[in-house]
Backbone as numpy.savetxt, mean C-alpha at the origin, in Angstrom:
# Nx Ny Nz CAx CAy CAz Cx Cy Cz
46.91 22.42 -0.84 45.47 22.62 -1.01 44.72 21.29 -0.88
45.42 20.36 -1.33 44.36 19.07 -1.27 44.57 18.19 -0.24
45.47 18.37 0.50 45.83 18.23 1.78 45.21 18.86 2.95
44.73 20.13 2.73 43.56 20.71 3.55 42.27 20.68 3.34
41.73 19.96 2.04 40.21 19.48 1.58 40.63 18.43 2.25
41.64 17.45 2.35 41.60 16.26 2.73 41.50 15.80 3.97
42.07 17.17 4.65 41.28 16.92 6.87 40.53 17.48 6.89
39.71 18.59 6.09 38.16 18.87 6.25 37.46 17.92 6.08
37.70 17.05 5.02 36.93 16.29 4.57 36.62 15.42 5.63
38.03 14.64 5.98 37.69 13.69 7.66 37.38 14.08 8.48
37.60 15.42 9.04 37.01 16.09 9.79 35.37 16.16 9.59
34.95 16.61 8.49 33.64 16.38 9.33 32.52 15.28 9.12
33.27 13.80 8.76 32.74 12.92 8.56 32.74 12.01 9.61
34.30 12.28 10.48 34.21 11.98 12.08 32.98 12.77 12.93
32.81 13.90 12.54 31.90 15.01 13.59 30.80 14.09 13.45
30.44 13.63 12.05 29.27 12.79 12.27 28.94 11.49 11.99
30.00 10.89 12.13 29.61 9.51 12.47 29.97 8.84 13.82
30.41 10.06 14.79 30.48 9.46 16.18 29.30 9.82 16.75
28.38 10.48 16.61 26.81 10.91 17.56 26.27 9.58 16.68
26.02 9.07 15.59 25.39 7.98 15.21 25.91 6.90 15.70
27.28 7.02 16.06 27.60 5.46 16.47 27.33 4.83 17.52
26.91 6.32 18.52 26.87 6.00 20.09 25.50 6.48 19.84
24.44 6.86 19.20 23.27 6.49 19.54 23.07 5.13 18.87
23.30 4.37 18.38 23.06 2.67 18.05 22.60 2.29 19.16
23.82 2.50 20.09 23.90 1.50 21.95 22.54 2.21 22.49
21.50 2.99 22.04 20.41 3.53 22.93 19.47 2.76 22.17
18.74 1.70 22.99 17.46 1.39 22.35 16.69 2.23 21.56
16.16 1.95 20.04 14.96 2.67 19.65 13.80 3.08 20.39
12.99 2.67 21.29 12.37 2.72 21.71 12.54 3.75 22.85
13.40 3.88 22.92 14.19 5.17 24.10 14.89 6.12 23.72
14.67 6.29 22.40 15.63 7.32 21.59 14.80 8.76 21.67
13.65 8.85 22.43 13.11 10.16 23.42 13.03 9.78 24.52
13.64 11.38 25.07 13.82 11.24 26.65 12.81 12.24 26.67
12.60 12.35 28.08 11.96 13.48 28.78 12.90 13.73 30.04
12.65 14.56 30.70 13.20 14.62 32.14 12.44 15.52 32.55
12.55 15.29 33.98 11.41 16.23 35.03 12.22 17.71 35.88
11.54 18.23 35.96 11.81 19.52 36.21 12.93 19.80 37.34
13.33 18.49 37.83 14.29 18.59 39.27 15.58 19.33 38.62
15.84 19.35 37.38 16.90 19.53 37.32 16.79 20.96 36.71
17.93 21.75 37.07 17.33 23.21 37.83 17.81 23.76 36.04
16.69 23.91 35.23 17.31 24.31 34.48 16.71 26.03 33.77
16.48 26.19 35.14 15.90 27.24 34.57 17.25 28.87 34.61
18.35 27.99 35.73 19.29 29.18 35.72 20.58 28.83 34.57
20.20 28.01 33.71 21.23 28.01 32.42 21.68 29.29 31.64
20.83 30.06 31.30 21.01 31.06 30.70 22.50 31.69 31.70
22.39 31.45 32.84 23.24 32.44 33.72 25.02 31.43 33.85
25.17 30.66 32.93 26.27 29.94 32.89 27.10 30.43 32.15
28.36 30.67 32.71 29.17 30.98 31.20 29.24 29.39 30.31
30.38 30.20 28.96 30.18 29.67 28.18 31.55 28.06 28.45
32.13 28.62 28.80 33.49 27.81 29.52 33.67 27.06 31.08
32.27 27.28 31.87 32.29 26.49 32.87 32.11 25.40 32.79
32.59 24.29 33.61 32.65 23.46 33.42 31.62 22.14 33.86
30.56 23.13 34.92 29.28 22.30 35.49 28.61 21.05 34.06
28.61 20.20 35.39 27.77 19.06 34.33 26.34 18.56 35.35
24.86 18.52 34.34 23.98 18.11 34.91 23.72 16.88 35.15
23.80 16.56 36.47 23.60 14.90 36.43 22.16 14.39 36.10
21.41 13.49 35.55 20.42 13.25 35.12 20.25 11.38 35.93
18.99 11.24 35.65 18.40 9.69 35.85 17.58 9.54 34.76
17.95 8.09 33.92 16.90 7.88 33.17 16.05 6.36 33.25
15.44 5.79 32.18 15.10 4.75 32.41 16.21 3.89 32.03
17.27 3.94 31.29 18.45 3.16 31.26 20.11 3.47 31.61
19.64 4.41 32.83 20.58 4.71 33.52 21.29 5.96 33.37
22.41 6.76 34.23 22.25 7.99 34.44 23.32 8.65 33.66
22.70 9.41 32.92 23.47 10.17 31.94 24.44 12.00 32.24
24.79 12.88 31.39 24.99 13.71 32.02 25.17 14.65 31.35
24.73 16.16 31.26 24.49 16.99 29.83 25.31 18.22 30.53
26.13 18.60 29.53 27.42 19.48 29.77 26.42 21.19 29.13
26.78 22.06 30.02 26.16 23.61 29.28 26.80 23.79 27.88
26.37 24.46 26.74 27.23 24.81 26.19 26.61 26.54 25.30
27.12 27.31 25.21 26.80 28.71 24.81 27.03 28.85 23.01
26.24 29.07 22.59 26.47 29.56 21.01 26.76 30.41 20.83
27.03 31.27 19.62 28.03 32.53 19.42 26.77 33.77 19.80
25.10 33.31 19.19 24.21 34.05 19.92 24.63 34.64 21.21
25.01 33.72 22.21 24.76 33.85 23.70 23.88 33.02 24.16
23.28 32.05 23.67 21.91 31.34 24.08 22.79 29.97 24.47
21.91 29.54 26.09 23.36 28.33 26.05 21.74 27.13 26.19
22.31 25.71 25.55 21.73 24.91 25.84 22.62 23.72 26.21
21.80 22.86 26.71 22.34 21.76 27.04 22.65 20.35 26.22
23.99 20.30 25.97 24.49 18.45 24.82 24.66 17.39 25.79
24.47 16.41 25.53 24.47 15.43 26.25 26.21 14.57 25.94
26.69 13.98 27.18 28.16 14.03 27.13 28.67 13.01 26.33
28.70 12.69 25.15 29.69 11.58 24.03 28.68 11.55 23.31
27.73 12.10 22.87 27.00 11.94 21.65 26.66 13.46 21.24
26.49 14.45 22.21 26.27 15.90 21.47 24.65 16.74 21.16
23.79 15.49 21.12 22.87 16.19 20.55 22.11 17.27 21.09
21.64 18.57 20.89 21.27 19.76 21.47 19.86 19.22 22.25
19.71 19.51 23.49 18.65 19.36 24.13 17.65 20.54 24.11
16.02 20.78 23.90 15.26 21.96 23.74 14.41 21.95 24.87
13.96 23.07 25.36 12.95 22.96 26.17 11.59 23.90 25.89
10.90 22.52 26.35 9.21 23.41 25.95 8.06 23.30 27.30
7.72 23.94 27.34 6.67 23.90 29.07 7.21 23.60 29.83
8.45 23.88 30.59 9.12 23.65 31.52 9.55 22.17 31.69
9.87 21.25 30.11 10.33 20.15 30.17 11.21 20.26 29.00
12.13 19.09 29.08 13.13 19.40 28.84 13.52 17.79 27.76
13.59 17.99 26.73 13.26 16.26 25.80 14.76 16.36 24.63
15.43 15.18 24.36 16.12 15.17 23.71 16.00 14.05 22.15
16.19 15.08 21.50 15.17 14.82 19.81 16.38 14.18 19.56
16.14 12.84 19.59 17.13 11.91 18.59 15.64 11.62 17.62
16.80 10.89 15.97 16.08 11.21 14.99 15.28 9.83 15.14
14.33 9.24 14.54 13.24 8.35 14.44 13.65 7.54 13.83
13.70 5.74 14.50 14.53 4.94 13.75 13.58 4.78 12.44
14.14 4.05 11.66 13.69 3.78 10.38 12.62 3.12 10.09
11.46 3.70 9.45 10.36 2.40 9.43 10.42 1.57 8.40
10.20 0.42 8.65 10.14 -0.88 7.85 9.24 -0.28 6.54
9.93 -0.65 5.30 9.65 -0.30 4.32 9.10 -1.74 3.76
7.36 -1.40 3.18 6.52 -2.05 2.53 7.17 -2.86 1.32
7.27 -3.84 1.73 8.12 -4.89 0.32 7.43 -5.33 -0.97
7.51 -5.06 -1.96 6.32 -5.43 -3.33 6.03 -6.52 -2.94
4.67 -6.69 -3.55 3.77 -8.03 -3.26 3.46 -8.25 -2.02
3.11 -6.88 -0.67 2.53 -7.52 0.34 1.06 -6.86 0.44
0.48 -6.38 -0.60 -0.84 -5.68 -0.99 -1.60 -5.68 0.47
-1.10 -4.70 0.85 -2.07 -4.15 1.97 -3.26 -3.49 1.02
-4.38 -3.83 1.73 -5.59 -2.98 1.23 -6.09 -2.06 2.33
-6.35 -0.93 1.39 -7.15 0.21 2.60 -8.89 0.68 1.29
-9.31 0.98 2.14 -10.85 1.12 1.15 -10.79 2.18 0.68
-11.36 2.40 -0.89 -10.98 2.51 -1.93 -11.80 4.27 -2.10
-11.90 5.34 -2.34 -12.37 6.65 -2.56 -13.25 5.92 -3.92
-14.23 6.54 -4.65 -15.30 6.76 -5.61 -14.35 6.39 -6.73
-13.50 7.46 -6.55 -12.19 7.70 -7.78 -11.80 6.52 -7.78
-11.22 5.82 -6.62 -10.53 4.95 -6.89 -11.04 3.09 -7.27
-11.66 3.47 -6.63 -12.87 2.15 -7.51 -13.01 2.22 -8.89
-12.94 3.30 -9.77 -13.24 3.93 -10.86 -12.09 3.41 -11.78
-10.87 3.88 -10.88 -9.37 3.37 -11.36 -9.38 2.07 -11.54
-9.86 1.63 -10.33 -10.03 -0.01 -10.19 -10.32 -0.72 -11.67
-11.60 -0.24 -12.07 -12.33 -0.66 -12.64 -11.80 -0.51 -14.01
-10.89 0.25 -14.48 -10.41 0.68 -15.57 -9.19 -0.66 -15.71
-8.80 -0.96 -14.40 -7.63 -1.93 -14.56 -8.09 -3.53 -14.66
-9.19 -3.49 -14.17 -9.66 -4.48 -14.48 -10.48 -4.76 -16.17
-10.31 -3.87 -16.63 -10.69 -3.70 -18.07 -9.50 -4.06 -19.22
-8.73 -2.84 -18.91 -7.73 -2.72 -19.68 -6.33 -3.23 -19.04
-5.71 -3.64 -18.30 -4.87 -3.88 -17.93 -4.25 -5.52 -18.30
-2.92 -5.64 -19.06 -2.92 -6.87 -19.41 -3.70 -8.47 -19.39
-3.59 -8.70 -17.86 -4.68 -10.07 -17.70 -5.77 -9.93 -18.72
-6.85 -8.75 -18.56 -7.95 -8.70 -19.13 -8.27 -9.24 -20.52
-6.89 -8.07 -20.91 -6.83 -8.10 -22.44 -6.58 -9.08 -23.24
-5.28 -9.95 -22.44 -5.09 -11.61 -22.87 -6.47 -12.31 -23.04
-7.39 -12.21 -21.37 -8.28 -12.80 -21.55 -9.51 -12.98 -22.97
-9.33 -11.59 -22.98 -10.40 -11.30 -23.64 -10.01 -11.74 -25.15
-8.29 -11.71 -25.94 -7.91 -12.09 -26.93 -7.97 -13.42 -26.57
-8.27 -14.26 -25.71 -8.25 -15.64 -25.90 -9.62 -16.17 -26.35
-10.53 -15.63 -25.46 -11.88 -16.20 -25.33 -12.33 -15.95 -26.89
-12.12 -14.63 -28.01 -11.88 -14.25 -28.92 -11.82 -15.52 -29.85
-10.23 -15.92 -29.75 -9.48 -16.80 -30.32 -10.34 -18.19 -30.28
-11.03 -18.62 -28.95 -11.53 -19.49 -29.29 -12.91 -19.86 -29.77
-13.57 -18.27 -29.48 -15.32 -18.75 -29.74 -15.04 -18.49 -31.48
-14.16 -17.85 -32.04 -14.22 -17.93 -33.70 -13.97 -19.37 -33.78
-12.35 -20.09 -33.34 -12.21 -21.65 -33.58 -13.45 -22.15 -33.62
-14.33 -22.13 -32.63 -16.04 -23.13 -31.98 -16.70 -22.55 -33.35
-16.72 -21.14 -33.73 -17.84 -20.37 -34.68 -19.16 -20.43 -33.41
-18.61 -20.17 -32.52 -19.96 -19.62 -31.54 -21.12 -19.08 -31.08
-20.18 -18.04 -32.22 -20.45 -16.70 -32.16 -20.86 -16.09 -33.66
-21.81 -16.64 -34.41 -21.40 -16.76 -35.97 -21.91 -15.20 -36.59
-22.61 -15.09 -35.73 -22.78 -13.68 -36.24 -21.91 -12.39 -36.10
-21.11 -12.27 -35.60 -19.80 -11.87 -35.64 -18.88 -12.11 -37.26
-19.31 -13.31 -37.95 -18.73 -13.91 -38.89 -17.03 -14.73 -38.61
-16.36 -14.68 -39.95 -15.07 -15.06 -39.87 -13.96 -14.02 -39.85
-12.42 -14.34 -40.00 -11.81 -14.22 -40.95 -11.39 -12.63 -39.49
-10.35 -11.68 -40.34 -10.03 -10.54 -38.91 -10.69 -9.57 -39.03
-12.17 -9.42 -39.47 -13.35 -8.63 -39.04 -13.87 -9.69 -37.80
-14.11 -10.71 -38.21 -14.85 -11.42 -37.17 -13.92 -11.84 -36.01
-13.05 -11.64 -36.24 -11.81 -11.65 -34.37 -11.85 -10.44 -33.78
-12.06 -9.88 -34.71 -12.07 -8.00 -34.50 -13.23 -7.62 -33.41
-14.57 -7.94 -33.93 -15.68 -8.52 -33.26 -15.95 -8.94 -32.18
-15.50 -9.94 -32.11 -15.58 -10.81 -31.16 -14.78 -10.15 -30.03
-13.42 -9.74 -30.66 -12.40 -8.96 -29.34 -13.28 -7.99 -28.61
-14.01 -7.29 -29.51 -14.34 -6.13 -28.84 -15.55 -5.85 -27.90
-16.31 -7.22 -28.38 -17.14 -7.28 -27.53 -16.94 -8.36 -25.76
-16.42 -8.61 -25.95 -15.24 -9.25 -24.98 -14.79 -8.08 -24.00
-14.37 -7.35 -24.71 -13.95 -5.93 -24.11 -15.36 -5.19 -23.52
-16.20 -5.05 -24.83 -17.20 -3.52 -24.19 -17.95 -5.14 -22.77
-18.31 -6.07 -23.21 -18.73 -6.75 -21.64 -18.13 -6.81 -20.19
-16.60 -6.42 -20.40 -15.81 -6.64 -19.37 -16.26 -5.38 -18.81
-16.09 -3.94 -20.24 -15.88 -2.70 -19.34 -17.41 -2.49 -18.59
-18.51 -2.94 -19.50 -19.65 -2.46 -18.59 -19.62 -2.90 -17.07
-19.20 -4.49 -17.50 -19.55 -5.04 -15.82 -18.77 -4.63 -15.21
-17.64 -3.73 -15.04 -16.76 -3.51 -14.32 -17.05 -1.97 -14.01
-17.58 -0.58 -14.69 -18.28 0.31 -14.33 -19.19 -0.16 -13.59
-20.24 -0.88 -14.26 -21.72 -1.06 -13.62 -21.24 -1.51 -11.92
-20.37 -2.52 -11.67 -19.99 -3.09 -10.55 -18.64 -2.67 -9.36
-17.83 -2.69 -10.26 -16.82 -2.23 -9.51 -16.48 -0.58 -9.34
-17.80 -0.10 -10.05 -17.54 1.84 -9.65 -18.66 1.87 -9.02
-19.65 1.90 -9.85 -21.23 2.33 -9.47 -21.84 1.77 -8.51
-22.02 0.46 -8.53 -22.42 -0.58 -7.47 -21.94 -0.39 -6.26
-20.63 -0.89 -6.25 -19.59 -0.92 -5.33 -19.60 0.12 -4.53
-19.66 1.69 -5.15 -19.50 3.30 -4.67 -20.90 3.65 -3.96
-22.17 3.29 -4.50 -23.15 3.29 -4.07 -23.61 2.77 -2.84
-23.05 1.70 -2.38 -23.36 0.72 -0.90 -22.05 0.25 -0.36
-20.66 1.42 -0.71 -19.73 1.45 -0.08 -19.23 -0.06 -0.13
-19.56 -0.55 -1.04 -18.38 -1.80 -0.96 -17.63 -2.07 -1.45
-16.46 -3.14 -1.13 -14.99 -2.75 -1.38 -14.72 -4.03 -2.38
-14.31 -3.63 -3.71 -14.75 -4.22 -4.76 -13.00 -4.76 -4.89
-12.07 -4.72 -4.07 -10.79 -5.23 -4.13 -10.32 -6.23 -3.56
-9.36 -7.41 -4.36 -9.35 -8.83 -3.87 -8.02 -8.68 -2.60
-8.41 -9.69 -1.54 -8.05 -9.33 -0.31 -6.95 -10.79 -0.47
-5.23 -10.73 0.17 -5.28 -11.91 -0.06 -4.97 -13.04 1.17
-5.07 -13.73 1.22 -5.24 -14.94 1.85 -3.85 -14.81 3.02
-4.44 -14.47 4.47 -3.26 -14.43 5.18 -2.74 -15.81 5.67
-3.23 -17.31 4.89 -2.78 -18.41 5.53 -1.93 -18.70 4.80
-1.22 -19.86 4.89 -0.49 -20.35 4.70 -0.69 -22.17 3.67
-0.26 -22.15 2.22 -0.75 -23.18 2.24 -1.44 -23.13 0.58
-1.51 -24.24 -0.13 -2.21 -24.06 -1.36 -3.82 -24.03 -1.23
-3.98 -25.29 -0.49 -5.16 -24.97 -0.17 -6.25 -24.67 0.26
-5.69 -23.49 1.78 -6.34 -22.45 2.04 -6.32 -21.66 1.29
-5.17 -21.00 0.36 -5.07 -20.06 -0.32 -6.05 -19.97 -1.45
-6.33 -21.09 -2.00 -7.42 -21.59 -3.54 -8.52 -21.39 -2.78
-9.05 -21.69 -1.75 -10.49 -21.14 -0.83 -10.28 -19.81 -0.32
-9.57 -18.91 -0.64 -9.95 -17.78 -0.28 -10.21 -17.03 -1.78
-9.14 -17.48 -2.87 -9.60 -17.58 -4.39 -10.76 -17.24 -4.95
-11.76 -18.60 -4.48 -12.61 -19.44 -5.00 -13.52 -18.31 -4.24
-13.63 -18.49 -2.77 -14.38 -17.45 -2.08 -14.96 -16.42 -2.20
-13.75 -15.41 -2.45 -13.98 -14.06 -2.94 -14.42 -14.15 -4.35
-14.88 -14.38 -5.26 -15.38 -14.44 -6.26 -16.88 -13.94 -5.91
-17.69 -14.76 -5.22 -18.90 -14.27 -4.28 -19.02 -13.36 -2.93
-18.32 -13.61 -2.50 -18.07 -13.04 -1.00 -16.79 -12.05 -1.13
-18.04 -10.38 -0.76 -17.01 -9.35 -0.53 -16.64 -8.71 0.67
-16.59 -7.62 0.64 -16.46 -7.16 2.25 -17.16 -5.48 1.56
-17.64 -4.80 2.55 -18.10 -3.25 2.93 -16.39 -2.81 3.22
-16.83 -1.52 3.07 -15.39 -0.50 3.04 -15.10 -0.52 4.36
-16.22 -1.23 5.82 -15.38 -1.49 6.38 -15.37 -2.15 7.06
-15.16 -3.44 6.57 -14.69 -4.42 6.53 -15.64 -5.85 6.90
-16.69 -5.09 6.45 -17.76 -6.70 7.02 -17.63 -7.21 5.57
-17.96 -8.96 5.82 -17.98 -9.49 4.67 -19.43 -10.06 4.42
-19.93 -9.88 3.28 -21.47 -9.93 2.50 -21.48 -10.45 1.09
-21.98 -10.68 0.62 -22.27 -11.39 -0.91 -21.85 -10.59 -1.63
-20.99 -11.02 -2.87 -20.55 -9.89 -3.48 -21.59 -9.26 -4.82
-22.15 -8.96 -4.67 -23.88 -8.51 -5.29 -23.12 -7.71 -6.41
-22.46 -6.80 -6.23 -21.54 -6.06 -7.16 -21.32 -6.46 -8.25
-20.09 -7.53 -8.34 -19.57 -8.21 -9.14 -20.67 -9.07 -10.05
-21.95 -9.54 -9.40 -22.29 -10.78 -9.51 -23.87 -9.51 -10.83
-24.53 -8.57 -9.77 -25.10 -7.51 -10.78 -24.44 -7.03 -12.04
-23.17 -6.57 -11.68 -22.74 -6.05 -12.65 -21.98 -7.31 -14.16
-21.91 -8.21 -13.85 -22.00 -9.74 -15.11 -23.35 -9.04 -15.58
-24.38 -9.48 -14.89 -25.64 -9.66 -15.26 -25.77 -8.24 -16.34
-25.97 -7.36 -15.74 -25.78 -5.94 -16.74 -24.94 -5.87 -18.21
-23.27 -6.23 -17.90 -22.55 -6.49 -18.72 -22.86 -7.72 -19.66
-23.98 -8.48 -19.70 -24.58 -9.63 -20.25 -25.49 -8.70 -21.26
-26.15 -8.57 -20.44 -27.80 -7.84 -21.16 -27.20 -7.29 -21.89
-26.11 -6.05 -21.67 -25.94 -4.58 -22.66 -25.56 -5.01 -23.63
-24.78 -6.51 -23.95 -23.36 -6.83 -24.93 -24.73 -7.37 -25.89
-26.26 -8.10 -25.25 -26.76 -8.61 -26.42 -27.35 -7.38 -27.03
-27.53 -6.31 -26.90 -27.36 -4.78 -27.80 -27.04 -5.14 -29.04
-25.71 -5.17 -28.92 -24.71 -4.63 -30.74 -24.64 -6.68 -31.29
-25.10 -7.80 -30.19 -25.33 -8.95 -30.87 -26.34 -9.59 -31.60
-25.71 -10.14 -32.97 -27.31 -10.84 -33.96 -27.85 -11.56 -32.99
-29.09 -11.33 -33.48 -30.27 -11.91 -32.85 -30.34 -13.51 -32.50
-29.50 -14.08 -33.61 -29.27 -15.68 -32.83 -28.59 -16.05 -32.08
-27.22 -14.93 -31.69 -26.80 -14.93 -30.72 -26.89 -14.36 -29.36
-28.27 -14.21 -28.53 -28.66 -13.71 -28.10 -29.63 -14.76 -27.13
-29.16 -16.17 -27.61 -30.18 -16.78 -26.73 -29.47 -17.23 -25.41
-30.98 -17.56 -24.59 -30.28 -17.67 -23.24 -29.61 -18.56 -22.87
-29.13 -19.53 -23.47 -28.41 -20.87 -22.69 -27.39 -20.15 -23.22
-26.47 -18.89 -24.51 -25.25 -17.94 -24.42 -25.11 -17.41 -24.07
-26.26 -16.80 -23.19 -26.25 -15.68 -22.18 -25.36 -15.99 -21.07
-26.48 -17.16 -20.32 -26.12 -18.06 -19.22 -24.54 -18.40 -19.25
-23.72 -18.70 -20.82 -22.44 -19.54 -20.57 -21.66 -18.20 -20.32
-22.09 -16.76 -21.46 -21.19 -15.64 -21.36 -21.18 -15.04 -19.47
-22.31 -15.28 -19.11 -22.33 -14.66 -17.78 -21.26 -15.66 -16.77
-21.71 -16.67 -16.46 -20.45 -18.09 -15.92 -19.09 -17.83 -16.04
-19.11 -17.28 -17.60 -17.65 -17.32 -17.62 -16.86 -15.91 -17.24
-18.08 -15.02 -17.12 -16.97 -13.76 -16.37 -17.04 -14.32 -14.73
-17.37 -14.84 -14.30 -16.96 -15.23 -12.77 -15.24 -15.92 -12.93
-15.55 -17.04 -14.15 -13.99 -17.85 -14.50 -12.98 -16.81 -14.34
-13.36 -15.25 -15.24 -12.23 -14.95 -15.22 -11.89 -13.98 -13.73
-12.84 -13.91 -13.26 -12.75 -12.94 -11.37 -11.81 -14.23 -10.82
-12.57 -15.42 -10.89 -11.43 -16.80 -10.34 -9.95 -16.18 -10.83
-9.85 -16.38 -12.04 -7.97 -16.47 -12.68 -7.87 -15.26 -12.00
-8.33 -13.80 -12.11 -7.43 -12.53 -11.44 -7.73 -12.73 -10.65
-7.97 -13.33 -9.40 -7.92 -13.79 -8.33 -6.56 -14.26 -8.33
-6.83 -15.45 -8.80 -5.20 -16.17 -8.72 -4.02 -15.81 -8.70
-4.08 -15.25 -10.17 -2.92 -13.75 -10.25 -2.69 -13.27 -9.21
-3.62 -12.64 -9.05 -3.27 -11.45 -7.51 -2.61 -12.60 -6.68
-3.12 -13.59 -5.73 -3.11 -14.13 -4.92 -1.46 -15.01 -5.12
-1.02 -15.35 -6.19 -0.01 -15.94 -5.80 1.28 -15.68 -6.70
0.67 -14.56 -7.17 2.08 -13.10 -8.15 2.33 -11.93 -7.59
0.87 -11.07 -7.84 0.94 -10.17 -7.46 1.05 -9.60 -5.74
0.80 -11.03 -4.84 0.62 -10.52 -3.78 1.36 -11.92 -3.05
2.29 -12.05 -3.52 3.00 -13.51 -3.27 3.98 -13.15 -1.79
4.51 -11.94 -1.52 4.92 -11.24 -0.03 4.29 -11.23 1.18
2.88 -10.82 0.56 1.93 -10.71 1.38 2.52 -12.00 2.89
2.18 -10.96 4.05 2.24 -11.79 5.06 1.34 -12.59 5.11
1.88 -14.18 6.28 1.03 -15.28 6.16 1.26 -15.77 7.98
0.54 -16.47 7.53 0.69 -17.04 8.89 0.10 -18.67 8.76
């Protein structure tokens, strides 16, 4: 018994790894044929199943030759001679379906961008909120405007970090609705960092630095990034809402607004030489 699983088994692992081995030697690019109607194939049906006629063929890499062969149906088609594969015919042509070589599979970190659906700006915008970087950020800036007491109306102590975190947060999330959904979705622009196809630190830090201001339309012109730069401004105003009144003046306005560009710079960076470190270059 295990002696006869054991030549089935080779048996039909030979059946198929000799049509793969001898299509290797056929260029990809030629792994569809066509052929033209010279070859008379319209009296196949009338072949037995055991004759031995072979169709001679011409191709673009020279001349091949496809043997009849009959299925238990009765329907005979034509295999091609040391590789096998069934030939079909459609509109009076006649094409042999080898399978499609393999496409090059997208390697992490080569962030192709394609422009973004409503939704997905939306998503965007959520990751740019909540998604680690942010959150560090936002526990740092935290961490240090209590150290400064900056921010005094917030107070001390872990109500006043508490505070401070969160408004850190509700500023990020407005400007990032207001800009990277609404804005962005509204005049179709593409609120996602693109990265730097050169080569080099510092081309790469000027495309960084760049995109911070300069965006592109969904398709693909590049324009001021009004988005990003409105939506600070918004995310400024709304945060002095739930802030005491002494903290509310404009030279804190001015530093809180500045410094959300700092942090578009750092996730810039991120992206540009972590997250998208594959990315082709040239």
């Amino acid at each position: 018994m295990r002696l006869r699983m054991a030549f089935v088994f080779w048996t039909l692992v030979l059946a198929t790894a000799a049509p793969l081995s001898a299509q290797e030697r056929i260029p990809p690019a030629r792994q569809t044929l066509s052929f033209s109607q010279s070859a008379d194939l319209h009296g196949l049906p009338t072949l037995s199943a055991t004759q031995a006629a072979r169709v001679p063929l011409r191709t673009d890499f020279g001349p091949i030759e496809l043997i009849p062969r009959r299925s238990n149906s009765g329907q005979v088609s034509l295999q091609l001679a040391g590789l096998d594969p069934i030939l079909s015919r459609s509109g009076g042509c006649t094409s042999l379906p080898f399978p499609s070589p393999p496409q090059p599979r997208m390697s992490f970190g080569s962030c192709e961008r394609k422009p973004l659906s409503p939704a997905g700006k939306f998503g965007l915008a959520m990751k740019k909120t909540f998604y680690p970087l942010p959150l560090l950020w936002s526990a740092a800036g935290a961490g240090i405007s209590q150290a400064r007491n900056s921010d005094p109306g917030f107070g001390q102590g872990a109500m006043g970090y508490g505070r401070r975190f969160g408004d850190r947060i509700g500023t990020r999330g407005i400007k990032e609705i207001s800009g990277t959904f609404l804005i962005a979705s509204a005049f179709k622009m593409d609120p996602q960092y693109h990265p730097s196809t050169r080569r080099g630190f510092g081309p790469r830090l000027g495309s960084i630095l760049s995109q911070v201001f300069v965006s592109r339309t969904d398709s693909g012109r590049r324009t001021f990034n009004f988005p990003s730069v409105f939506g600070a401004a918004i995310g400024v105003g709304v945060s002095n809402v739930w802030r005491a009144e002494r903290d509310r003046k404009a030279s804190d306005s001015a530093l809180r607004f500045g410094l959300t560009f700092a942090f578009d710079a750092a996730s810039n960076f991120f992206s540009e030489f972590f997250l998208c470190r594959k990315h082709p270059r040239n």
